[in-house]
N, C-alpha and C positions, 0 to 999 in steps of 0.2 A: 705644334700643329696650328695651323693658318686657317682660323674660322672665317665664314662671308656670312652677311646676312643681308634678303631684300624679305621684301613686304609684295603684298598684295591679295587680291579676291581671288582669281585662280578659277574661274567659272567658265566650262564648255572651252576645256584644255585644248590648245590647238597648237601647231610647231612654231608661231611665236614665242610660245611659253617656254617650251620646252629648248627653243634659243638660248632665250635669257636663263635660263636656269644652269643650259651646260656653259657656258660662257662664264656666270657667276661662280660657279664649281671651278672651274679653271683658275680663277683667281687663287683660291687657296684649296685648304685639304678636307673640311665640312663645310657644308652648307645647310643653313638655316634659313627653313622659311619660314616668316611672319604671316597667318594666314588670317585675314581675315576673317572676324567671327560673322554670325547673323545681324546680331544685332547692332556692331559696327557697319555694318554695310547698310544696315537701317537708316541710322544716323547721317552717314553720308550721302544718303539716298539712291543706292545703287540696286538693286534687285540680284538676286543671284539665282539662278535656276537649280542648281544642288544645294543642298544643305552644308552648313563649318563641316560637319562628320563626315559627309559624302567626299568635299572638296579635298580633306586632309587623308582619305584612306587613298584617293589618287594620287594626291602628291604624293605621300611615302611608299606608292608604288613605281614614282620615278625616278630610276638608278643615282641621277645626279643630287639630289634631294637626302641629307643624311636625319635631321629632323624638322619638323611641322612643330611651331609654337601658336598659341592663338594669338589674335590683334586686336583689342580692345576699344582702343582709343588714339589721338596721333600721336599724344604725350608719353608714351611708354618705351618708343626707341632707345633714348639713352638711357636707360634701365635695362631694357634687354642685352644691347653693347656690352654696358660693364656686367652684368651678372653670369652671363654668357662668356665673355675673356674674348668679344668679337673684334677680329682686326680692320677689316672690309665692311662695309657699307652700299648695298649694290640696289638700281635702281633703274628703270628703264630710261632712254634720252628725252622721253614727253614730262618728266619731271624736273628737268636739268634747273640746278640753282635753288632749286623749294626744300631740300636738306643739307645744303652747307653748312649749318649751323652744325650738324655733326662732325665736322672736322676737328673740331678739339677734342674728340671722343676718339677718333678710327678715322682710318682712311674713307672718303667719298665716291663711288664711280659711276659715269653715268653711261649706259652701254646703247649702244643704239636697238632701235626696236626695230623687228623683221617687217620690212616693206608689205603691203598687200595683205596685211591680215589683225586683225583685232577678233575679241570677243562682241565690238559694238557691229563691226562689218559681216558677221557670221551673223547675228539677229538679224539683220537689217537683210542681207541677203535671203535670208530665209524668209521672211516677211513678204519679199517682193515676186518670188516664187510663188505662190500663194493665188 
């Protein structure tokens, strides 16, 4: 069996997501997503409008989605690779080059992100609504 895993916060799900999700499912036969906790997105300074709990019972309400692991910190990928038995490495294309260093662990991919839509462009349009 042909594991993938990507990362990310996963906040106000929208069909970019769920792009890249089936897209990284295509690559192999589970997918693992790395979900961002609270308090990692703290630290990065991101805000999230759902809660890790909230965020993770929607993801594993997503067909392509086999499990939800939490994300701590950046330093934990290549731990979850080898612990995991991960082959794939999957990442959206606004990342491109900032995880190569994983290549000596698993294959690398960086998949292009769905034109016209972000989580930052859904606030932002929402806001201006307003």
């Amino acid at each position: 069996m042909k594991k993938v895993i990507t990362y990310g916060t996963f906040d106000l799900i929208h069909h970019g997501h769920i792009n890249i999700l089936k897209r990284a499912k295509d690559l192999g036969d589970y997918l693992i997503v790395g979900l961002s906790s609270d308090e990692f997105n703290a630290i990065k300074g991101k805000a999230a409008y759902h809660s890790y709990e909230e965020r993770k019972l929607i993801l594993e309400a997503i067909k392509y989605v086999d499990e939800v692991i939490p994300e701590h910190n950046w330093g934990q990928k290549v731990s979850d690779i080898q612990s995991n038995g991960v082959e794939t490495f999957v990442m959206g294309s606004d990342w491109e080059g900032k995880f190569d260093d994983l290549s000596e662990h698993c294959e690398v991919v960086y998949l292009p992100r769905t034109e016209g839509i972000s989580t930052t462009k859904i606030k932002t349009d929402l806001f201006n609504k307003q």
